[in-house]
C-alpha atoms as a printed R data frame, in Angstrom:
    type eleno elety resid chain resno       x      y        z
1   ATOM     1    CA   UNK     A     1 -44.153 23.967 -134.666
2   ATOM     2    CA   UNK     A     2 -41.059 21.748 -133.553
3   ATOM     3    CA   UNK     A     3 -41.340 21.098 -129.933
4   ATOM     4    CA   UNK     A     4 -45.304 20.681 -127.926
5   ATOM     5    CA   UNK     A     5 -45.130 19.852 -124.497
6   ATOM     6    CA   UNK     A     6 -47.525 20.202 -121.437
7   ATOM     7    CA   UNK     A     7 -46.500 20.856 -118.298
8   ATOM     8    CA   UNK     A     8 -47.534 21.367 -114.843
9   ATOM     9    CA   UNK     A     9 -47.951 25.372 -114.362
10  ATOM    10    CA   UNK     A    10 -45.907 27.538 -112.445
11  ATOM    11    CA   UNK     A    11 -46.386 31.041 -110.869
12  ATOM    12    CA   UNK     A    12 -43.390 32.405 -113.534
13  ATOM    13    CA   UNK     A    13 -46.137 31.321 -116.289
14  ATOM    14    CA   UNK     A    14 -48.434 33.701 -114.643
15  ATOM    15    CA   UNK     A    15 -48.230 36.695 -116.817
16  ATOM    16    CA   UNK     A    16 -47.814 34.942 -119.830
17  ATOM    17    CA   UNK     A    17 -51.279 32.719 -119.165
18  ATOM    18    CA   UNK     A    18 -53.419 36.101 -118.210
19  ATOM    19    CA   UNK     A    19 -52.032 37.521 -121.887
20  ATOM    20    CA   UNK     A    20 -53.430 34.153 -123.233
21  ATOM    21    CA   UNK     A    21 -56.353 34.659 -121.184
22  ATOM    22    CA   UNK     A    22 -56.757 38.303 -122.022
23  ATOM    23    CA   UNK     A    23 -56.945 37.537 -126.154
24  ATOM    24    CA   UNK     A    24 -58.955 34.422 -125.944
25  ATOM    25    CA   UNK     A    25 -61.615 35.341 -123.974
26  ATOM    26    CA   UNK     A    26 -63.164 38.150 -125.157
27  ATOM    27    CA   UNK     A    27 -62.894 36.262 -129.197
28  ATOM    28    CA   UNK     A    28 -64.410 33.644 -127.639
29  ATOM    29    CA   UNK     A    29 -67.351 35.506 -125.381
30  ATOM    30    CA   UNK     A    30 -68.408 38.636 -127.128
31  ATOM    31    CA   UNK     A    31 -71.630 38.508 -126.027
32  ATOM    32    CA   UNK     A    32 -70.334 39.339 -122.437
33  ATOM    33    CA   UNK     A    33 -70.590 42.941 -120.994
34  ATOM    34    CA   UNK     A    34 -67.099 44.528 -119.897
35  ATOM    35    CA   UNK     A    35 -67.871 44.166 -116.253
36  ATOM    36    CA   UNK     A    36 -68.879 40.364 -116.663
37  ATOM    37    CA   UNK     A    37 -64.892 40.268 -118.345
38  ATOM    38    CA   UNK     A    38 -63.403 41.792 -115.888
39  ATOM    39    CA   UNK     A    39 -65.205 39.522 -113.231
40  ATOM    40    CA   UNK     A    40 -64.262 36.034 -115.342
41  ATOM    41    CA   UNK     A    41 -60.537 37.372 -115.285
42  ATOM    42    CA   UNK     A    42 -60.092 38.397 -111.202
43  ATOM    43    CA   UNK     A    43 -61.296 34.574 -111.063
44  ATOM    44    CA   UNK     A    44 -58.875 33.465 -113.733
45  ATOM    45    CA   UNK     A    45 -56.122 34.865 -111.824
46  ATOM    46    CA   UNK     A    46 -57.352 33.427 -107.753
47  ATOM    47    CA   UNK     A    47 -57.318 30.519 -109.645
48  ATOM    48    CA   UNK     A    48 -53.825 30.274 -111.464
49  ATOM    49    CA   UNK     A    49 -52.149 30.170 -107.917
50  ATOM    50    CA   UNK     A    50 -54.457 28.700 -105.629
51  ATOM    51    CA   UNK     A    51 -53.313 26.077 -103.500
52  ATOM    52    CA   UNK     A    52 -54.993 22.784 -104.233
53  ATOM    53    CA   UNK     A    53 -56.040 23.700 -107.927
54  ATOM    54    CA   UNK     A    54 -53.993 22.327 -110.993
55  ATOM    55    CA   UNK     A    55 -53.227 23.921 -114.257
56  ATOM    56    CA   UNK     A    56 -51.720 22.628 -117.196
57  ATOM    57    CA   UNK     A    57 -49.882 24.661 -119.517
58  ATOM    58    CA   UNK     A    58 -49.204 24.242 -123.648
59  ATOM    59    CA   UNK     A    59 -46.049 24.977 -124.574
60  ATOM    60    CA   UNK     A    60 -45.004 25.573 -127.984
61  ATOM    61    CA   UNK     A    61 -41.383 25.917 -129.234
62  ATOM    62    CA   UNK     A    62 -40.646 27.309 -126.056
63  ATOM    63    CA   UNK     A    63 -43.624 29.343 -125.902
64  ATOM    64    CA   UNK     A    64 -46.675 29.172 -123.708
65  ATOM    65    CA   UNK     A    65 -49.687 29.074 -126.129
66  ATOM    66    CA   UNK     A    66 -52.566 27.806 -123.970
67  ATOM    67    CA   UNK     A    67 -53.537 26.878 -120.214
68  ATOM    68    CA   UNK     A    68 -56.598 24.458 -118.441
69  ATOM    69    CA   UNK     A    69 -57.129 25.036 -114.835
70  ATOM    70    CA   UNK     A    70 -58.766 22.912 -112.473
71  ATOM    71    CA   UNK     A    71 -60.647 23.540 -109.321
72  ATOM    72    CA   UNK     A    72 -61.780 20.416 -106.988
73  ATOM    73    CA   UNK     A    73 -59.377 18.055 -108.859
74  ATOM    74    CA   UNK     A    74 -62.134 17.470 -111.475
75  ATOM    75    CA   UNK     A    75 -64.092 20.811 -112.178
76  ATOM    76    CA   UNK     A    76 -62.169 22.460 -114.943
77  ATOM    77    CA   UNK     A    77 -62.161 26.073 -114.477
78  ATOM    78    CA   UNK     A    78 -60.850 27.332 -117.839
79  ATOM    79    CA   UNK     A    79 -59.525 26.092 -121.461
80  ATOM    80    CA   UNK     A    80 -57.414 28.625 -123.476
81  ATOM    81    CA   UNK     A    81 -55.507 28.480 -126.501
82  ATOM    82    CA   UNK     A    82 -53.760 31.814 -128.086
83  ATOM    83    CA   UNK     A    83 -55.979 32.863 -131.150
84  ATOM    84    CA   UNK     A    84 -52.756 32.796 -133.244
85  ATOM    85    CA   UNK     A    85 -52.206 29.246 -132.123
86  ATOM    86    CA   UNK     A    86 -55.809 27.683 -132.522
87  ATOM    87    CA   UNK     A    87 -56.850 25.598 -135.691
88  ATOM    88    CA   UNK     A    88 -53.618 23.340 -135.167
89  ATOM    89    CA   UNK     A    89 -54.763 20.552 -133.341
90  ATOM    90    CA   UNK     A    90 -53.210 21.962 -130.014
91  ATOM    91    CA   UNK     A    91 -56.780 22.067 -127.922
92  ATOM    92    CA   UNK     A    92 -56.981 18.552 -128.673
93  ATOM    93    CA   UNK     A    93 -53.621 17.634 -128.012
94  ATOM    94    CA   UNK     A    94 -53.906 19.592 -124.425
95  ATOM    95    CA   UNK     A    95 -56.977 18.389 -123.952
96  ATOM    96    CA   UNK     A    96 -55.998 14.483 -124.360
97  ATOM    97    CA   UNK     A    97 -53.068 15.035 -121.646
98  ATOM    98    CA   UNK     A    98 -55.606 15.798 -119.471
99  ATOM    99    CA   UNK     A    99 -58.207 13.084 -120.311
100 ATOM   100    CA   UNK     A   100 -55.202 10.571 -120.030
101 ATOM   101    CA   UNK     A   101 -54.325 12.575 -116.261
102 ATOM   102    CA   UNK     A   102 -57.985 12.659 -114.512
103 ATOM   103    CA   UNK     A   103 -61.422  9.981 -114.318
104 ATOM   104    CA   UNK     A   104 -63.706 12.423 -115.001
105 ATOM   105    CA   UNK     A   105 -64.245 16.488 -116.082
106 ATOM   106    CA   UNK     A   106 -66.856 18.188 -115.463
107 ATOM   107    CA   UNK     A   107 -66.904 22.106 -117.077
108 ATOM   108    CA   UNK     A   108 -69.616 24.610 -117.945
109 ATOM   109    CA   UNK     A   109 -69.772 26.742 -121.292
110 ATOM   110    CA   UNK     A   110 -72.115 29.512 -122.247
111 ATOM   111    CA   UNK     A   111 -74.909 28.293 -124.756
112 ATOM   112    CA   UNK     A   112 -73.340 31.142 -127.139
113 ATOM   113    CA   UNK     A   113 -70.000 29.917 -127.345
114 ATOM   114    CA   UNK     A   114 -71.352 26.766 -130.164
115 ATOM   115    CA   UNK     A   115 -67.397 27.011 -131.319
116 ATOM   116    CA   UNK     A   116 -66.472 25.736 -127.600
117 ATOM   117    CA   UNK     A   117 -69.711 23.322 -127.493
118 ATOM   118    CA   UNK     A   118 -68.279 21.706 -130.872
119 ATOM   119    CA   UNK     A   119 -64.765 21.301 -129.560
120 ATOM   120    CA   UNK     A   120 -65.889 19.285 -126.498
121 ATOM   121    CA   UNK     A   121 -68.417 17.242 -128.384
122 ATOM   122    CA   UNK     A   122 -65.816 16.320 -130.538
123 ATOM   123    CA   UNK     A   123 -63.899 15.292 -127.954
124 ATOM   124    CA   UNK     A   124 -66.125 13.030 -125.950
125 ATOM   125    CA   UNK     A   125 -67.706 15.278 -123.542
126 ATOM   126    CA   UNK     A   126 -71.591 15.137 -123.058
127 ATOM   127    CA   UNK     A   127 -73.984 17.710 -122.088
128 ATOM   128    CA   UNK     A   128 -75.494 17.339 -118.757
129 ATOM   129    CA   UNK     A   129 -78.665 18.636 -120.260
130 ATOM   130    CA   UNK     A   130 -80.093 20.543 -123.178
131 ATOM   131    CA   UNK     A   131 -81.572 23.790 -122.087
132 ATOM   132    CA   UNK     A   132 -78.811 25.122 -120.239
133 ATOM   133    CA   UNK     A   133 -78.725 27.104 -116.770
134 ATOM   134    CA   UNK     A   134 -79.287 31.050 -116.642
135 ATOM   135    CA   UNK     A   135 -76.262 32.600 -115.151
136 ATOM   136    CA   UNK     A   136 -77.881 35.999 -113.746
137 ATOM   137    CA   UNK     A   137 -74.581 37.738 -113.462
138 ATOM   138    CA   UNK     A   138 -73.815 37.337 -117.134
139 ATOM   139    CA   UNK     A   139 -77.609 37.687 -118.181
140 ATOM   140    CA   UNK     A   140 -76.079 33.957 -120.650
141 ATOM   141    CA   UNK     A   141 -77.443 30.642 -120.415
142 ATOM   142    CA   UNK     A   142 -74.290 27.816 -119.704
143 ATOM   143    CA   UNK     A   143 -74.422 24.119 -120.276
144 ATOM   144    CA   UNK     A   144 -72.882 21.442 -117.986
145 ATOM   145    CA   UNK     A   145 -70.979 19.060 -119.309
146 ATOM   146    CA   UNK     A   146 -68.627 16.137 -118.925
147 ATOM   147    CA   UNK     A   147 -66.396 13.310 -119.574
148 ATOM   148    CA   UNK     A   148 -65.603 10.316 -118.247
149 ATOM   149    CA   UNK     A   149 -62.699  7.896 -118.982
150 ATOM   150    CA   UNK     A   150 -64.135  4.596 -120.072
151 ATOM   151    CA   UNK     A   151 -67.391  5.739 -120.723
């Protein structure tokens, strides 16, 4: 890895951020059904392009590796790195851009997903609260959590 950079997305990066999408999620949630997948993605992709929401994009040696969308300017929507790019420090590197770009985050994660829970801890987010909410269309419990800058 020679050249990281983060930029604002694009609709060319489309394709390329659903085939990040498309191997990171289902590593990452494998106690989701199919249909609660293929839900998750028809959201991931209203929400690449629509007007008013931001996403950031990793880009590695020329390569995009990783996305974060954000809905509402503050609710972020999604955080993906490529499987064959994770372990190298490049979530936290995209994941400080963005600290250093908003006030506050707010994001929820499924209860299962203790990989994702550990990333964010580690990098200053806090859980809303313990038990978690029961999301009835994935049959998973999610916490709430956040960050704030200066806090």
């Amino acid at each position: 890895m020679n050249d990281v950079k983060i930029r604002d997305y694009n609709h060319s990066d489309r394709q390329k951020s659903l085939e990040v999408y498309d191997a990171a999620m289902p590593l990452a949630h494998p106690f989701l059904e199919d249909h609660v997948l293929k839900e998750h993605r028809q959201h991931a992709e209203e929400f690449l392009d629509y007007p008013g929401d931001k996403t950031f994009v990793l880009i590695v040696d020329g390569q995009l590796v990783g996305f974060s969308t954000f809905i509402h300017k503050k609710d972020m929507a999604g955080f993906f790195i490529d499987p064959n790019f994770q372990g190298r420090g490049l979530g936290k590197y995209l994941i400080e851009h963005i600290k250093s770009q908003k006030d506050e985050i707010n994001l929820a994660v499924y209860k299962q997903n203790s990989k994702a829970i550990d990333f964010y801890q580690r990098n200053s987010f806090r859980k809303k609260n313990e038990d978690g909410k029961f999301d009835e269309p994935s049959n998973a419990y999610y916490l709430e959590m956040f960050w704030k800058a200066n806090s």
